[in-house]
Backbone as CSV, one residue per row, in Angstrom:
resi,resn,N_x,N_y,N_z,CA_x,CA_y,CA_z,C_x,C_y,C_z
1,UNK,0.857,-1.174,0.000,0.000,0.000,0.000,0.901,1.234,0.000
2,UNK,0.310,1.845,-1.119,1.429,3.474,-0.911,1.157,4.164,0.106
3,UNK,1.908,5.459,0.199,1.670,6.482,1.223,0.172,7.197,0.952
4,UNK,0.032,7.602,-0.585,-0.967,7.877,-1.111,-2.480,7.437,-0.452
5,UNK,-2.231,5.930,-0.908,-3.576,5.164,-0.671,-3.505,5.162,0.876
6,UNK,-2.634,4.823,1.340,-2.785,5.124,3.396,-3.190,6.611,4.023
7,UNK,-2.880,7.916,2.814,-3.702,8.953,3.595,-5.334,8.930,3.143
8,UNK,-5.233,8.177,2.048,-6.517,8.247,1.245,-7.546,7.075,2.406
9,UNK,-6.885,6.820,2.765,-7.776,5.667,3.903,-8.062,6.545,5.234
10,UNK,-7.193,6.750,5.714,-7.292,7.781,6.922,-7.903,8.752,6.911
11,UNK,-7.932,9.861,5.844,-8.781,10.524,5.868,-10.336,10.502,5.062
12,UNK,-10.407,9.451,4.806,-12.076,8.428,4.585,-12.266,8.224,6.174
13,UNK,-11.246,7.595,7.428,-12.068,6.504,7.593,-12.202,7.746,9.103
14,UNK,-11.044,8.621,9.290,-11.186,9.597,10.127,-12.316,10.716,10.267
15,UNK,-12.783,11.053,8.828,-14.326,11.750,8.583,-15.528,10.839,8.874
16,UNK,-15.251,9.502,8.954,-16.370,8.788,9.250,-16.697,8.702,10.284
17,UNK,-15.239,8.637,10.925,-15.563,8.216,12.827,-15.924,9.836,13.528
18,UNK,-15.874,10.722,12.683,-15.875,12.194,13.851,-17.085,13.040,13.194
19,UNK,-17.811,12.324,11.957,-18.893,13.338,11.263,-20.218,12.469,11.228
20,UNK,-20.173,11.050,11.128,-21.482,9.963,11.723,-22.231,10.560,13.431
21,UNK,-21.126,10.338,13.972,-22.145,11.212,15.574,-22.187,12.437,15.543
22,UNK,-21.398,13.445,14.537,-21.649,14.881,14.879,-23.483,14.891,14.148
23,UNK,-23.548,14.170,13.148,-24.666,13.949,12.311,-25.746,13.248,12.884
24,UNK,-25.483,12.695,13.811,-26.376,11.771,14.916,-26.831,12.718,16.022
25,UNK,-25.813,13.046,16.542,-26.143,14.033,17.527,-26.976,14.967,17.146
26,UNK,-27.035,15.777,15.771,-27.844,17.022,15.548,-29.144,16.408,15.114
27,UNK,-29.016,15.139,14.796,-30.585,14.952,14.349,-30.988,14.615,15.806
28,UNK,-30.220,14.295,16.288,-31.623,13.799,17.691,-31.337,14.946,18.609
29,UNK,-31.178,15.733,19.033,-31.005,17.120,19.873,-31.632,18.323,18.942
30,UNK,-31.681,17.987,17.595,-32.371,18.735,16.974,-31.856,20.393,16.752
31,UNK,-31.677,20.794,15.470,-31.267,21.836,15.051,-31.379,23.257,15.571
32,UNK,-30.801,24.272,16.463,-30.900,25.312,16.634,-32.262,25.899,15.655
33,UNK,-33.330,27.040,16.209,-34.530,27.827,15.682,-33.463,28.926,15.075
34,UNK,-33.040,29.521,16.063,-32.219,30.669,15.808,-31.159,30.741,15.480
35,UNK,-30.169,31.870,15.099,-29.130,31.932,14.985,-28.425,32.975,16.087
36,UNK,-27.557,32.551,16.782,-26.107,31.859,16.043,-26.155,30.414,16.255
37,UNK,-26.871,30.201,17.247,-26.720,28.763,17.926,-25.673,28.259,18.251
38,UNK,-25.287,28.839,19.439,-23.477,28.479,19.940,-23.339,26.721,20.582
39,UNK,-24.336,26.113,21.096,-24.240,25.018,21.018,-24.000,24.157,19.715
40,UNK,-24.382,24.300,18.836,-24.325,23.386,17.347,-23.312,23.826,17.055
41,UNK,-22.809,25.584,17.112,-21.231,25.962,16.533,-20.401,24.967,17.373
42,UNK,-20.694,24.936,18.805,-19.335,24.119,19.622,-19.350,22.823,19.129
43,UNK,-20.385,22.040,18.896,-20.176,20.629,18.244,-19.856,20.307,17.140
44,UNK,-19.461,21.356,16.274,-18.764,21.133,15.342,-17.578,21.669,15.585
45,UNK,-17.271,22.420,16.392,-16.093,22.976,16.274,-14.990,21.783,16.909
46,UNK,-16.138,21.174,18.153,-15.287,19.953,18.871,-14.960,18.920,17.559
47,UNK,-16.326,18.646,16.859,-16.033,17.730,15.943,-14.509,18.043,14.749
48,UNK,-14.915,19.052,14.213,-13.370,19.595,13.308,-12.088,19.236,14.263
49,UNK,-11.950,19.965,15.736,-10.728,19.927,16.075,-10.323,18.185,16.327
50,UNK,-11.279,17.601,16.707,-11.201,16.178,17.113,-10.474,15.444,15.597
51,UNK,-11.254,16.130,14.542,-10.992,15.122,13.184,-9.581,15.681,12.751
52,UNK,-9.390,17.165,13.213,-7.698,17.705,12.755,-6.912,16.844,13.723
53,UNK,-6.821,16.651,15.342,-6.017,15.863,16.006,-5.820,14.827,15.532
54,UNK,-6.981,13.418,14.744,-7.135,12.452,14.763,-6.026,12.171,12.966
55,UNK,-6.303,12.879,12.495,-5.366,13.158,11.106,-4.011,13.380,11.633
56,UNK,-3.996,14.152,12.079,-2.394,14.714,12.590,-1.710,13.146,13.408
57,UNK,-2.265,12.618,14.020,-1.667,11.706,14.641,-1.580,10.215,13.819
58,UNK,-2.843,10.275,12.782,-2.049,9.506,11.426,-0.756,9.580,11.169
59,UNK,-0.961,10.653,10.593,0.010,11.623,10.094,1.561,10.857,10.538
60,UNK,1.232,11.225,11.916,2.627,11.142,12.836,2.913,9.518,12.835
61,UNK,2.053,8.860,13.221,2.546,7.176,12.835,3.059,6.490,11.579
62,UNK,2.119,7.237,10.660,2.736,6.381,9.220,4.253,7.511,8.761
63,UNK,5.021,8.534,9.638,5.881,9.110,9.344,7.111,8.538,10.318
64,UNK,6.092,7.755,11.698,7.541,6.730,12.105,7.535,5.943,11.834
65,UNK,6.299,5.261,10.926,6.270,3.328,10.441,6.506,3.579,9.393
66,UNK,6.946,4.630,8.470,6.400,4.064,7.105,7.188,5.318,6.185
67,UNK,8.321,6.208,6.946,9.288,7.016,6.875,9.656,6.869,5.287
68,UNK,10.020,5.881,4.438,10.782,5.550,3.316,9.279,5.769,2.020
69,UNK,8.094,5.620,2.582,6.919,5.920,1.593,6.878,6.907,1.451
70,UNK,6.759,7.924,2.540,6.282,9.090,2.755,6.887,9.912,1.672
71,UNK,8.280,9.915,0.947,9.434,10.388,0.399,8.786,10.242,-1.295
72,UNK,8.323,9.260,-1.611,7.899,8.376,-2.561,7.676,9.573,-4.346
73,UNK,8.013,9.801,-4.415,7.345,10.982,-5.428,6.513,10.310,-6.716
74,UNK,5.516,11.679,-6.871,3.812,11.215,-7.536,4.153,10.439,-8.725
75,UNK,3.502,9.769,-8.781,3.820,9.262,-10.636,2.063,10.019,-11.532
76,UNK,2.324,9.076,-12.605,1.202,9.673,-12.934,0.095,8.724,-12.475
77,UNK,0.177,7.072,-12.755,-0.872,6.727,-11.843,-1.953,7.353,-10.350
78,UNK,-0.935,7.843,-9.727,-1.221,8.763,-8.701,-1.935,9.876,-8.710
79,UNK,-1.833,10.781,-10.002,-2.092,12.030,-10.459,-3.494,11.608,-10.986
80,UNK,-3.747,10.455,-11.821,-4.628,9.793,-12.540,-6.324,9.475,-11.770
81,UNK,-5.071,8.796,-10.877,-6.518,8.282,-9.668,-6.653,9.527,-8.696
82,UNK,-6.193,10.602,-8.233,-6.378,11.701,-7.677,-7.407,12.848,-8.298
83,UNK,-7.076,12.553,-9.708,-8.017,13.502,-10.703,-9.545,12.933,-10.578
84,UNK,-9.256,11.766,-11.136,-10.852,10.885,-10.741,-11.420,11.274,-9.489
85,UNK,-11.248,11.428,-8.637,-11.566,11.438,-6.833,-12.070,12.675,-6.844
86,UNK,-11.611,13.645,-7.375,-11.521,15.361,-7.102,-12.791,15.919,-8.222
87,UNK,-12.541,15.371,-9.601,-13.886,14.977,-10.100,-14.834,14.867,-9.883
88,UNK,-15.089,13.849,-9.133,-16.031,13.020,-8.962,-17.177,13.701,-7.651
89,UNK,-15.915,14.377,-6.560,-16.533,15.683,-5.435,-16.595,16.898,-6.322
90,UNK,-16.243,17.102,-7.153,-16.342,18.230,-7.427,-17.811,18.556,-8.121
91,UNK,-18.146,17.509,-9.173,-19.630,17.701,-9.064,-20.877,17.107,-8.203
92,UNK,-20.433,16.657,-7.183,-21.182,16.662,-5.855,-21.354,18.042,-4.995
93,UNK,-19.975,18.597,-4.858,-20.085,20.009,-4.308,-20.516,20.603,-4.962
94,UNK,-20.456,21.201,-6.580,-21.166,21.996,-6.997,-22.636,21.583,-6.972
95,UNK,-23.032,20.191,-7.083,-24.790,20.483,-6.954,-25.516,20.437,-5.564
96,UNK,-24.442,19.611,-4.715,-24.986,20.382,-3.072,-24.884,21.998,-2.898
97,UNK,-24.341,22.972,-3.546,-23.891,24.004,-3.019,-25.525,24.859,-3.729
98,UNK,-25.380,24.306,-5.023,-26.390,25.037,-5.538,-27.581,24.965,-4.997
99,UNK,-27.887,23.543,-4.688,-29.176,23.112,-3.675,-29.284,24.254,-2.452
100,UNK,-28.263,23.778,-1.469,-28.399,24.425,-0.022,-27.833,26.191,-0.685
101,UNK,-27.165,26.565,-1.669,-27.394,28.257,-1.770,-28.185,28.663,-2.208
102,UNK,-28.888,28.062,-3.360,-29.723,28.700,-4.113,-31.408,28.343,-3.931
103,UNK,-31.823,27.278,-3.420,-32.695,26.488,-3.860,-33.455,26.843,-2.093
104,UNK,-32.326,26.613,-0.935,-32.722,26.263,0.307,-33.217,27.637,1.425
105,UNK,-32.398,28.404,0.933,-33.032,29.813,1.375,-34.489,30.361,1.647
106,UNK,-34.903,29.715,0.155,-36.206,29.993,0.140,-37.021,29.383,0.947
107,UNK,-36.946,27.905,1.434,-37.735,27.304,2.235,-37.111,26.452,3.191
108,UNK,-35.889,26.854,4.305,-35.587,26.915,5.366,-34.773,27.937,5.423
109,UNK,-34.047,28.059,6.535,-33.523,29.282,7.327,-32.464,28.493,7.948
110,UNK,-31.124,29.183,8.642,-30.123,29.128,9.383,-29.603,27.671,9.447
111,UNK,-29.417,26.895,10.247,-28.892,26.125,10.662,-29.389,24.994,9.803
112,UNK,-30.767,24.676,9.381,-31.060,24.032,8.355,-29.982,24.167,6.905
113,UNK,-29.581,25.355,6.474,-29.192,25.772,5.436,-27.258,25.088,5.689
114,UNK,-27.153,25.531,6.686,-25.568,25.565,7.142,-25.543,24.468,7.525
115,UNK,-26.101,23.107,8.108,-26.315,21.806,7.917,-26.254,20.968,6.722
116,UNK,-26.715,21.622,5.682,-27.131,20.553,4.528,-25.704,21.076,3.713
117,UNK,-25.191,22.399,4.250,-23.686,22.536,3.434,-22.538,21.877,4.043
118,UNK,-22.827,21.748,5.090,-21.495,20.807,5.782,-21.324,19.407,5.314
119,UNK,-23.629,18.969,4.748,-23.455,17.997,4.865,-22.569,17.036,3.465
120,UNK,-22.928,18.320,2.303,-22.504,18.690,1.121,-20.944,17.908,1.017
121,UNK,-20.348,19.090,1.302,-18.778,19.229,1.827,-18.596,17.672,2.146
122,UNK,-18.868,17.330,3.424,-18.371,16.012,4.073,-19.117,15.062,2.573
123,UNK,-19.732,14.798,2.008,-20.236,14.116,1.361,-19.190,13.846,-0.471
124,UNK,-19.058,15.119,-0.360,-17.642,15.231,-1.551,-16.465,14.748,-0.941
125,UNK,-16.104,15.004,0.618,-15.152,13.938,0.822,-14.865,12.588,0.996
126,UNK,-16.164,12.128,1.528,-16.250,11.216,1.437,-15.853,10.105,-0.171
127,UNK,-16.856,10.824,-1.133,-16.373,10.738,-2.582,-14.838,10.479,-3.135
128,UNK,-14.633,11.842,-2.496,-13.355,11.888,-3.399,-12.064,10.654,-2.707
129,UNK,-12.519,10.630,-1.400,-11.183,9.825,-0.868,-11.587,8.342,-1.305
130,UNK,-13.114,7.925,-1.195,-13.676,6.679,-1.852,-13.395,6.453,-2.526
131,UNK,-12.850,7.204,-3.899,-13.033,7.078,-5.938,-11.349,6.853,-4.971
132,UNK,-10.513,7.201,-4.741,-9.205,7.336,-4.571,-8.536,6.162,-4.160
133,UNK,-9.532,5.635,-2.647,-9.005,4.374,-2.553,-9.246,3.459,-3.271
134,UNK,-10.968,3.060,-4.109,-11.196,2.222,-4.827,-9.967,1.888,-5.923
135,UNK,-10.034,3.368,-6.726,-8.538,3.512,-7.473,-7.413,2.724,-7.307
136,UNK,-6.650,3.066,-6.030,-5.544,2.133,-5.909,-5.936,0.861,-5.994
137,UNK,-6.675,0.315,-4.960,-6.959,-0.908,-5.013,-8.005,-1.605,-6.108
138,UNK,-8.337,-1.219,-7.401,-8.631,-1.729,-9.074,-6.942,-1.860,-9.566
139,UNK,-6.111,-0.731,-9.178,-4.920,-0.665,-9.745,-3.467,-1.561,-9.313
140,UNK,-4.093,-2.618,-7.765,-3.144,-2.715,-7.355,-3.189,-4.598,-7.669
């Protein structure tokens, strides 16, 4: 397994474990009426910093296990299956964005709106790191 396909796993499997209960939690505690709603800001904010620690400390293991990958420089296979991935979110984000900017305004408000864009976002990552790992592993 490259270095590639090992961040491409980690950061799949690290958005899964820290954005499934942030997504659990808001449906059953139920969405802020108003805005700003500093409770829903803090649970995501816990959730982000939790998913930046939880990356970073990837990070830090596969740079003492796995030191000689890390170095590895891109080929084009790499470039190939990276393009596919980025693709593939990219028209996910553009038609979540258009949905929750254009479409959602009109018939919800606040936290509804800023919900369905996070949910957007996380949903293109999910994508893109998915198409990425599938990638390596068709290729390997």
């Amino acid at each position: 397994m490259t270095h590639k396909e090992r961040a491409a796993w980690l950061f799949l499997i690290v958005f899964l474990v820290t954005y499934i209960p942030y997504f659990t939690l808001s449906g059953l505690r139920g969405l802020p009426t108003t805005m700003p709603g500093f409770e829903q800001l803090w649970l995501y904010g816990i959730t982000a910093v939790i998913q930046m620690v939880l990356i970073g400390l990837g990070y830090a293991w596969f740079a003492l296990r796995y030191r000689s990958d890390m170095r590895a420089p891109t080929d084009e296979r790499d470039l190939a299956i990276e393009f596919k991935g980025i693709r593939s979110a990219y028209y996910v984000l553009l038609t979540g964005a258009i949905f929750a900017g254009i479409y959602l305004p009109f018939v919800k408000t606040g936290w509804d709106i800023v919900q369905s864009m996070i949910f957007v976002i996380g949903l293109a990552q999910v994508i893109h790191f998915g198409r990425v790992v599938i990638g390596y592993r068709r290729s390997a």
